[in-house]
C-alpha positions as a Markdown table, in Angstrom:
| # | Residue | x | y | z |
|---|---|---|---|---|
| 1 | Unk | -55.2 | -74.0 | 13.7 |
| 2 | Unk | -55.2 | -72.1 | 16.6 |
| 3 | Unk | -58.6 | -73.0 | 19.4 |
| 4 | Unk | -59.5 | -69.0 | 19.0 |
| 5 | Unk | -59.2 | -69.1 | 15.0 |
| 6 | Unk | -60.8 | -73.0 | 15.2 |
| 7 | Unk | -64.0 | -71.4 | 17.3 |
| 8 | Unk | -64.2 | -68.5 | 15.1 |
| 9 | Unk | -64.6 | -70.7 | 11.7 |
| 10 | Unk | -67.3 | -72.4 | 13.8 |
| 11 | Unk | -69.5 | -69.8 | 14.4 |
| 12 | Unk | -69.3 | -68.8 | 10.7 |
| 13 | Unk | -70.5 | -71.9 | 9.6 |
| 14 | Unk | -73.5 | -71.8 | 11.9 |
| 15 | Unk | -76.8 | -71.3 | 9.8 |
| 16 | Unk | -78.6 | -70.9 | 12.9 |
| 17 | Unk | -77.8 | -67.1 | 13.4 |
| 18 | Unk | -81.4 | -66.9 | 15.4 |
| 19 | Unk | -80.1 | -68.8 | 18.1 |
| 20 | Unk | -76.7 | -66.9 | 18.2 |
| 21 | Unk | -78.6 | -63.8 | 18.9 |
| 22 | Unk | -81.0 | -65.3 | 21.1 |
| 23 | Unk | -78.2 | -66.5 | 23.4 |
| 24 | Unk | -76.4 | -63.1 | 23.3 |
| 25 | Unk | -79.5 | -61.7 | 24.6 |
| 26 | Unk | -79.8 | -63.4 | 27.8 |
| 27 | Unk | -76.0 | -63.5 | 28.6 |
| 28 | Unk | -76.2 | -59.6 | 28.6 |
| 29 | Unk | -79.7 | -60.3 | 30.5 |
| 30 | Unk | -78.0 | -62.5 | 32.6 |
| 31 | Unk | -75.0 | -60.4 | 33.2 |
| 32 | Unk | -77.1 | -57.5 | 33.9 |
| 33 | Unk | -79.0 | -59.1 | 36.7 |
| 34 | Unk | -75.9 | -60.1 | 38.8 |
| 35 | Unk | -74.2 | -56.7 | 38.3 |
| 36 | Unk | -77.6 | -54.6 | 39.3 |
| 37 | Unk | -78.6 | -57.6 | 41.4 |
| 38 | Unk | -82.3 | -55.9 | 41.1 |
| 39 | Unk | -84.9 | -57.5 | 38.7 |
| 40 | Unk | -86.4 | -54.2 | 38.5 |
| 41 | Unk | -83.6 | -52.7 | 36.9 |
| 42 | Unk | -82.7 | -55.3 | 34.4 |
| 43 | Unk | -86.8 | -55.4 | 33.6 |
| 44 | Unk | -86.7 | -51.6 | 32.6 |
| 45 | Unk | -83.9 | -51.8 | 30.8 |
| 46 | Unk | -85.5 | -55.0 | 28.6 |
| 47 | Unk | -88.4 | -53.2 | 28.5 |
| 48 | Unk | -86.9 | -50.0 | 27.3 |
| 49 | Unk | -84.7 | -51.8 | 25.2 |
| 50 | Unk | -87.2 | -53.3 | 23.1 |
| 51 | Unk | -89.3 | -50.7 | 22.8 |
| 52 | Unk | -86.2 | -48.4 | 21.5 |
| 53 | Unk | -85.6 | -51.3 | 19.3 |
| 54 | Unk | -88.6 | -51.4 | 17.5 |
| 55 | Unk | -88.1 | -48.4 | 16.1 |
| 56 | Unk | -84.7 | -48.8 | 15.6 |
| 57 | Unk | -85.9 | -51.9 | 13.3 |
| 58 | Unk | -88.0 | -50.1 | 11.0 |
| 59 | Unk | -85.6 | -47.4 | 10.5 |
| 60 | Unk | -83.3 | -49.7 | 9.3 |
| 61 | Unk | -85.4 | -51.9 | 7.6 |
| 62 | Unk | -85.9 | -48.9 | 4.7 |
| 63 | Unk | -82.2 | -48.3 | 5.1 |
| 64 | Unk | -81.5 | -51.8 | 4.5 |
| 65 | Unk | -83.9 | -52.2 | 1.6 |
| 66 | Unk | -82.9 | -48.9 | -0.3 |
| 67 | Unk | -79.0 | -50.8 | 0.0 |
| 68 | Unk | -80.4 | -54.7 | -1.1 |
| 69 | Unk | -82.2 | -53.0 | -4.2 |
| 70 | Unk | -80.4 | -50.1 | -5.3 |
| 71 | Unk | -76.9 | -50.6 | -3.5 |
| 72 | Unk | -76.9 | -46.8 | -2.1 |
| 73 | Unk | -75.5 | -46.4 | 1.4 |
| 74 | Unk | -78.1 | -43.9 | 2.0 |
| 75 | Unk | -76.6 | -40.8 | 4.4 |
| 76 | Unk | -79.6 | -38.8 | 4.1 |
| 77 | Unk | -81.5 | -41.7 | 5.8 |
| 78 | Unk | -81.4 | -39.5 | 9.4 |
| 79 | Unk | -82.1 | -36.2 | 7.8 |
| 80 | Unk | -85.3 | -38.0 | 6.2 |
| 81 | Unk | -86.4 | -39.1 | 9.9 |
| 82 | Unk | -85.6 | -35.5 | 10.7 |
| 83 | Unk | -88.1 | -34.1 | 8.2 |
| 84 | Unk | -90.9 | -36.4 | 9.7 |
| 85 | Unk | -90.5 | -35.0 | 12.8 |
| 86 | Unk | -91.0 | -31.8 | 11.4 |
| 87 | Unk | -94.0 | -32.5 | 9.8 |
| 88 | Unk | -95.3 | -34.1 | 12.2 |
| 89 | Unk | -95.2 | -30.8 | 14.4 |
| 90 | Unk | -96.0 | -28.7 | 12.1 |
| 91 | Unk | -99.4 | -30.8 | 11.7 |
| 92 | Unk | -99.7 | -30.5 | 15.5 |
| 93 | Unk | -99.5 | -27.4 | 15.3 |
| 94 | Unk | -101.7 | -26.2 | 12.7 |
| 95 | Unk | -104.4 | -28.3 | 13.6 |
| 96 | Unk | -104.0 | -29.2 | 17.1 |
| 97 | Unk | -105.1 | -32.7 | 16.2 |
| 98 | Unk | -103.5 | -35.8 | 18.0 |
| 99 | Unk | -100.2 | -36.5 | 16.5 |
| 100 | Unk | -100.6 | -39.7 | 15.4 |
| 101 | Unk | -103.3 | -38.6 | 12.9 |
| 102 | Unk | -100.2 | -37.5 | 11.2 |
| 103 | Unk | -98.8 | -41.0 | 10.7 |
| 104 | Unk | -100.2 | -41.2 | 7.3 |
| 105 | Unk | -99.5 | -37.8 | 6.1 |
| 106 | Unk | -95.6 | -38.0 | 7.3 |
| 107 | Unk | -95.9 | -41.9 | 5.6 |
| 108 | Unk | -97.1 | -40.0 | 2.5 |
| 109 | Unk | -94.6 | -37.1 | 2.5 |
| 110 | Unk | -91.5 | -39.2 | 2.9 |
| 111 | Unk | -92.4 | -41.4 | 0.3 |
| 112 | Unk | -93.0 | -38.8 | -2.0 |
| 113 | Unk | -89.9 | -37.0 | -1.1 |
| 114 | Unk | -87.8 | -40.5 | -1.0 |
| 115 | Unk | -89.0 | -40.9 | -4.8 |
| 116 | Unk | -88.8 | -37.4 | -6.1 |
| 117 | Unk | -84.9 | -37.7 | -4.5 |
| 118 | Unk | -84.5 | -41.6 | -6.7 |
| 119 | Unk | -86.0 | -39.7 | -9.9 |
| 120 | Unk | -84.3 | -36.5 | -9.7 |
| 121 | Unk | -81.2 | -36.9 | -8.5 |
| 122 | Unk | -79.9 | -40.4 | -7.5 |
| 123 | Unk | -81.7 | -42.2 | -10.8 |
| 124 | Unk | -79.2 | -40.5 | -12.8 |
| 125 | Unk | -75.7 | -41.9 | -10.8 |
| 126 | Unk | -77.2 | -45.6 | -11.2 |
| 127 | Unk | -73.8 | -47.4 | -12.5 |
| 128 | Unk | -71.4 | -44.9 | -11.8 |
| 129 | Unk | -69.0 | -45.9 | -9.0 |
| 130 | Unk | -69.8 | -46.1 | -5.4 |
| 131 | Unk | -68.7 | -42.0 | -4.4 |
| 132 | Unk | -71.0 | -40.7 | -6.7 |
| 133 | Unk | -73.7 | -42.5 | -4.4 |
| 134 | Unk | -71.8 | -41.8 | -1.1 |
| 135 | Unk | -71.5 | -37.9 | -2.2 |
| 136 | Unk | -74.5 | -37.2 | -3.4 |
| 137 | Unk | -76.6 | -38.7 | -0.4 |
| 138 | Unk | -74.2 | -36.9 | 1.9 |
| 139 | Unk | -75.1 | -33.2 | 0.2 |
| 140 | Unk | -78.6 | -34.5 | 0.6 |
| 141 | Unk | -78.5 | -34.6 | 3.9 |
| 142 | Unk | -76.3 | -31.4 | 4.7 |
| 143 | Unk | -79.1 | -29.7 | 2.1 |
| 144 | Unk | -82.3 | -31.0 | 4.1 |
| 145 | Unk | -80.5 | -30.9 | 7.5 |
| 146 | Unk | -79.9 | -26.9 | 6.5 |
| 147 | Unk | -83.2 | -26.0 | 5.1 |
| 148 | Unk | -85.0 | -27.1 | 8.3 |
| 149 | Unk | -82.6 | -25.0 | 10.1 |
| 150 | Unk | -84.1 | -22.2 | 8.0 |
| 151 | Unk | -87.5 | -22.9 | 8.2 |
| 152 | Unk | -88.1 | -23.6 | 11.9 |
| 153 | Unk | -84.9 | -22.2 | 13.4 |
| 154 | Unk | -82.3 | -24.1 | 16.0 |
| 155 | Unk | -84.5 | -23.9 | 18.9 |
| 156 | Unk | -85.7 | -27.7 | 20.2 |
| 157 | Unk | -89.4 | -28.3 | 19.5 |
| 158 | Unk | -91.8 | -30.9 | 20.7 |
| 159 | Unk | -94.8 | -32.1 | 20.3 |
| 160 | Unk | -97.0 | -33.3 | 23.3 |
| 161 | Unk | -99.7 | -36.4 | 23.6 |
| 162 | Unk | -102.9 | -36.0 | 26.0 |
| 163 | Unk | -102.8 | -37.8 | 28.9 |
| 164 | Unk | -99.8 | -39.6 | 28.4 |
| 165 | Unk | -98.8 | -41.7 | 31.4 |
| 166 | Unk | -96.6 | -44.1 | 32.3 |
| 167 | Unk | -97.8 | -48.2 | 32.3 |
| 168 | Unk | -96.8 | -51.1 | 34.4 |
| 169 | Unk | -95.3 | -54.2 | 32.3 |
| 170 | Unk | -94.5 | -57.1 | 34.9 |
| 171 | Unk | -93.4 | -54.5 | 37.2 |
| 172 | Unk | -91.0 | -52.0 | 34.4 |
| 173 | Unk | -92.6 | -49.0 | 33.5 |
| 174 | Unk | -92.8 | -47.4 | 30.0 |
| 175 | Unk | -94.6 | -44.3 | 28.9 |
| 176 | Unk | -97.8 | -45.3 | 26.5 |
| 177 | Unk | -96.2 | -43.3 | 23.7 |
| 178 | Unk | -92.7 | -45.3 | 23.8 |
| 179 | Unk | -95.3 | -48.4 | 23.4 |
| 180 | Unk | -97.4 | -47.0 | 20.8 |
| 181 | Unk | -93.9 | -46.6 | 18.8 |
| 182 | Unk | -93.3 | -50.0 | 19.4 |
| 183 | Unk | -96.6 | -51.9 | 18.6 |
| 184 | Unk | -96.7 | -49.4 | 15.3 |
| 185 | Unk | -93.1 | -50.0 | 14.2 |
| 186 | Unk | -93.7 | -53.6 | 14.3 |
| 187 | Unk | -97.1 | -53.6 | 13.0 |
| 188 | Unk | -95.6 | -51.0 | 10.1 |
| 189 | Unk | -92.6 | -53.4 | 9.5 |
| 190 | Unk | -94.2 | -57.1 | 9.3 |
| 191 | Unk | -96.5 | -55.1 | 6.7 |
| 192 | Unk | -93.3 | -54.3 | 4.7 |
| 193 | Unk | -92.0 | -57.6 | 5.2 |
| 194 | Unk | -95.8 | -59.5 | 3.8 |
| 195 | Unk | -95.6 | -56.3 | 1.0 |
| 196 | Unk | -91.9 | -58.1 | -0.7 |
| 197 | Unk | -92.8 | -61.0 | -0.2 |
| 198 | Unk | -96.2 | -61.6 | -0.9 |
| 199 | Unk | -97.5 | -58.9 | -3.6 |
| 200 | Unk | -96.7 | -58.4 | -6.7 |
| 201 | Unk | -94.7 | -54.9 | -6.0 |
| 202 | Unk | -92.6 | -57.1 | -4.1 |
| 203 | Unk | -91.6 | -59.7 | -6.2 |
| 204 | Unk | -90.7 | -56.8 | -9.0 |
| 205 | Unk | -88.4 | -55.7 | -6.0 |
| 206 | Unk | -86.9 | -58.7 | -4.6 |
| 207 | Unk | -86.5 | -59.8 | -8.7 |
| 208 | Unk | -84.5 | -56.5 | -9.3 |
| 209 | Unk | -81.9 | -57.2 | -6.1 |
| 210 | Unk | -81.5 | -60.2 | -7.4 |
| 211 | Unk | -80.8 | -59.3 | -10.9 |
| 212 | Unk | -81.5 | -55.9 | -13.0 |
| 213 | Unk | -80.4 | -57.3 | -16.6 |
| 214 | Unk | -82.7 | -60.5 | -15.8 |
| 215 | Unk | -85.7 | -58.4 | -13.9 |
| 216 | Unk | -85.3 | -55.6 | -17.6 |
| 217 | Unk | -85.4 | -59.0 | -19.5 |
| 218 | Unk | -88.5 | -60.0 | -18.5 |
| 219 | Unk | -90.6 | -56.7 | -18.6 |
| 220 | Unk | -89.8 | -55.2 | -15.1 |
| 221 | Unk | -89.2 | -51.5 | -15.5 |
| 222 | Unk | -86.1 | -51.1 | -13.4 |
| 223 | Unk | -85.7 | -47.7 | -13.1 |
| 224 | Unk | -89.3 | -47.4 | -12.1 |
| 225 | Unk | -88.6 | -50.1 | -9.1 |
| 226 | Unk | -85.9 | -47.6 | -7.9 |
| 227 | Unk | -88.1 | -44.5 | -7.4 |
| 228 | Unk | -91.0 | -47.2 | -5.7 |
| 229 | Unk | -88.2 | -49.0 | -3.2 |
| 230 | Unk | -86.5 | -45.6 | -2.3 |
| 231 | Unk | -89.7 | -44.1 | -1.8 |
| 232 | Unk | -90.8 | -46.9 | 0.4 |
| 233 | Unk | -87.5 | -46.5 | 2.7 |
| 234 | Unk | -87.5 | -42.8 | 3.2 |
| 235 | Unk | -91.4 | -43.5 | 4.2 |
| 236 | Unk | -90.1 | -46.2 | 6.4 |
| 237 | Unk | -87.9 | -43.1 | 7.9 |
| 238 | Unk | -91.2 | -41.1 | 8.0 |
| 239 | Unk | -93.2 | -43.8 | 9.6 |
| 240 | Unk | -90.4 | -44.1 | 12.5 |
| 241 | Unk | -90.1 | -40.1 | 13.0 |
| 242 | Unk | -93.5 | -39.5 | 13.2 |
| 243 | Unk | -94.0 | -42.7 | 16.1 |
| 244 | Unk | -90.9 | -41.1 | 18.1 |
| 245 | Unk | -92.3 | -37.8 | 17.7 |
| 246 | Unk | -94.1 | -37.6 | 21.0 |
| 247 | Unk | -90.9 | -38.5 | 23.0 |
| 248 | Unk | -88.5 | -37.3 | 21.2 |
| 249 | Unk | -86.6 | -33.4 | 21.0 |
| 250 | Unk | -87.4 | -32.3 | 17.5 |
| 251 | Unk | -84.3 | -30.2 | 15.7 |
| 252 | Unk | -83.0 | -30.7 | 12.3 |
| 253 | Unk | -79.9 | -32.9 | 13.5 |
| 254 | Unk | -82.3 | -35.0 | 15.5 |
| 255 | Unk | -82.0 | -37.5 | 13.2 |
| 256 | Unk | -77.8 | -37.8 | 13.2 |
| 257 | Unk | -77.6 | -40.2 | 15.7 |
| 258 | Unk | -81.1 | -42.6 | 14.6 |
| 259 | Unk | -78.7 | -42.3 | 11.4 |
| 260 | Unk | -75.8 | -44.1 | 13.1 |
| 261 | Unk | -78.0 | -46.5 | 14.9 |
| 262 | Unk | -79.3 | -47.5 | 11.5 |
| 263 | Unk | -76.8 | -48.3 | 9.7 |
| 264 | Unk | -75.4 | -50.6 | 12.7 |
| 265 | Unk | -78.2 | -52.2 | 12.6 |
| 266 | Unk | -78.1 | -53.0 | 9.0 |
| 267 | Unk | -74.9 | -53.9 | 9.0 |
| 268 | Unk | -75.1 | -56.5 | 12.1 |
| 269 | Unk | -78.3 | -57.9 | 10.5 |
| 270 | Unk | -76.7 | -58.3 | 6.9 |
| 271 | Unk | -76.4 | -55.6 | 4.1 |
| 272 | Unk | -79.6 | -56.0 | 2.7 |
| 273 | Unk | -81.3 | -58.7 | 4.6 |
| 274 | Unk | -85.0 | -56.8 | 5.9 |
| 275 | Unk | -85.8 | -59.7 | 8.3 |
| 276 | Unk | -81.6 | -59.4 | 9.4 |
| 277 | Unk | -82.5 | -55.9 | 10.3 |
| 278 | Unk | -85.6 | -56.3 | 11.9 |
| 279 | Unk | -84.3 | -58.7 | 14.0 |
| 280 | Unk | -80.7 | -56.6 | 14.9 |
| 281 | Unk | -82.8 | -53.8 | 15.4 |
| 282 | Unk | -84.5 | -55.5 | 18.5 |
| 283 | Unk | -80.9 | -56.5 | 19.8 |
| 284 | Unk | -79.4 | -53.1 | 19.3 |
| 285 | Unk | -81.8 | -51.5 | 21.6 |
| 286 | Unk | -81.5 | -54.1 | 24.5 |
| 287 | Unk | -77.8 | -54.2 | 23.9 |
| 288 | Unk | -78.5 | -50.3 | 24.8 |
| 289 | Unk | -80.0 | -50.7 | 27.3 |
| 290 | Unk | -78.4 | -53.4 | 29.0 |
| 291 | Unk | -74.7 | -51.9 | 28.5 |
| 292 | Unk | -76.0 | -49.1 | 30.3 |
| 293 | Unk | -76.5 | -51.7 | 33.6 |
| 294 | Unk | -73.5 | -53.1 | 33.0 |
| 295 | Unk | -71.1 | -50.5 | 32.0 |
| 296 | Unk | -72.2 | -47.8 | 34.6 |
| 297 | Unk | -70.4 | -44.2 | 33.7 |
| 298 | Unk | -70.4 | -45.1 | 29.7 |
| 299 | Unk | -72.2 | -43.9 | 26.7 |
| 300 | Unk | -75.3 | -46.6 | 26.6 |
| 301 | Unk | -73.8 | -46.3 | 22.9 |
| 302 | Unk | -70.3 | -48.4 | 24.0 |
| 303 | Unk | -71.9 | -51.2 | 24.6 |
| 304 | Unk | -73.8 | -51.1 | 21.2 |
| 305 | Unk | -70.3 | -50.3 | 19.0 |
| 306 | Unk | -68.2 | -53.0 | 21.5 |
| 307 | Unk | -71.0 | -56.1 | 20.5 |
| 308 | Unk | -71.3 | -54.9 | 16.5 |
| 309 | Unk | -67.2 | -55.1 | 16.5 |
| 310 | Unk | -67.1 | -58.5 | 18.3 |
| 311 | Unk | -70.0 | -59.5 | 15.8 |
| 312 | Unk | -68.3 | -58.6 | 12.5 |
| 313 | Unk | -64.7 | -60.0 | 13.4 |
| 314 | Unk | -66.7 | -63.2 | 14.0 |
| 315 | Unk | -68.9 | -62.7 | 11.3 |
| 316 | Unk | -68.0 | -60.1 | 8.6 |
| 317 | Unk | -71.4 | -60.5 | 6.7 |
| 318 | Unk | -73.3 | -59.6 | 9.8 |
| 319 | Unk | -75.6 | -62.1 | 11.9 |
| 320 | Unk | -77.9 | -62.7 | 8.8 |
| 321 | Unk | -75.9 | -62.2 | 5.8 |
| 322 | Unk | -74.4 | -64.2 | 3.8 |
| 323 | Unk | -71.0 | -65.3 | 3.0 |
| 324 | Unk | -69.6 | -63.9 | -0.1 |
């Protein structure tokens, strides 16, 4: 065996995926100091990164968890995002309230939407092979991505926050919106996390992943779990919209690239593994960020699509997952 194949079957034995990502975190921090040589720089960009991360991390969390439970590679994930931000403004707009009153109301609205979507349409290709899934969350998104283009037109929108101003973190600076995103997504997504694993919702949900004939066995209503857990990730998608709201250019395609994000995310963390994608989430956005220091000129995307390849030759089932 070769030293490179020998290395690789290593690293794929290595339970401690924590520490793998840890220490890919400070070589790019690392490697980002030397090449800016400026410890301002390299802050901002951990500080940016993280807070872009949190939000990258509950995005993909609902992604993650419509996959674990139902296993539908969700396209209309984005488009979902995309309606929060709409609603969001429209709130704004109509009431000329502070936007972030409208968390719970975009919260609400996604997860209704998310479940009328499991019971109407997607309930109904449960068994049927993968396309009908792929195909049918696709039209989804070109439908929703299309009737916001009617509604409000292609012209960017936005939706402004009182007194917004930038704050001093250990000499980075970060506008208090971008940290409001952050502190909510987390808060939003360890209350996700304690929801499956400590209530009784969640333990219906985390029995149906693990197995529908033996969650219909013992009285679990398994079609009703499908409508509650893609409700709960489209208001995952809602909660994440509405938070990036303030900072963000609100179109109907806003959401394409969040989309692409997300499912990298998922993937890297493990198909189906919410604490994986919480977790992967955080790394994406420093990886972001800190390509962009390193790889001067690039898309701060490169960097993000050169790590996840490098990742899954290493590790096909992503940094959390599990070998099949």
């Amino acid at each position: 065996m070769s030293t490179a194949e020998a290395l690789t079957t290593r690293w794929r034995s290595v339970p401690a995926a924590p520490v793998v990502a840890i220490g890919l975190v400070f070589v790019l921090i690392a490697a980002a100091l030397l090449k800016s040589g400026s410890g301002t720089i390299t802050g901002q960009a951990v500080l940016t990164g993280l807070v872009n991360g949190g939000v990258y991390s509950l995005l993909a969390m609902g992604l993650t968890l419509i996959f674990g439970v139902l296993d539908i590679v969700n396209f209309a994930h984005g488009a979902f995002l995309a309606v929060a931000l709409f609603v969001t403004y429209q709130f704004v707009s109509t009431t000329g309230a502070n936007p972030y009153v409208a968390l719970p109301i975009a919260i609400a609205a996604l997860f209704a939407l998310g479940a009328l979507a499991q019971w109407a349409l997607l309930n109904h290709t449960m068994g049927r092979p993968l396309e009908s899934q792929l195909l049918l969350t696709l039209g989804l998104s070109l439908l929703v991505s299309n009737l916001l283009l009617l509604a409000f037109g292609g012209d960017p929108l936005s939706v402004a926050v009182a007194g917004d101003h930038g704050v001093n973190v250990l000499g980075a600076v970060a506008n208090q919106t971008r940290l409001v995103a952050f502190g909510g997504a987390l808060v939003l997504a360890a209350g996700l996390y304690l929801l499956l694993g400590r209530t009784r919702l969640g333990r219906a949900i985390r029995a149906v992943a693990a197995s529908r004939q033996g969650a219909g066995l013992v009285g679990i209503d398994v079609r009703k779990i499908y409508v509650l857990t893609f409700g709960l990730g489209t208001a995952c998608a809602g909660a994440a919209g509405m938070l990036i709201a303030p900072f963000t250019t609100i179109t109907p395609t806003a959401g394409d690239q969040f989309n692409i994000l997300a499912f990298v995310v998922v993937v890297m963390g493990g198909l189906g593994n919410v604490a994986g994608a919480l977790i992967s989430g955080i790394i994406v956005g420093l990886v972001e960020q800190l390509g962009g220091v390193l790889l001067t000129g690039q898309s701060p995307l490169f960097g993000v699509f050169l790590v996840f390849i490098l990742i899954l030759v290493a590790r096909p089932q992503g940094l959390f997952g599990a070998r099949s």
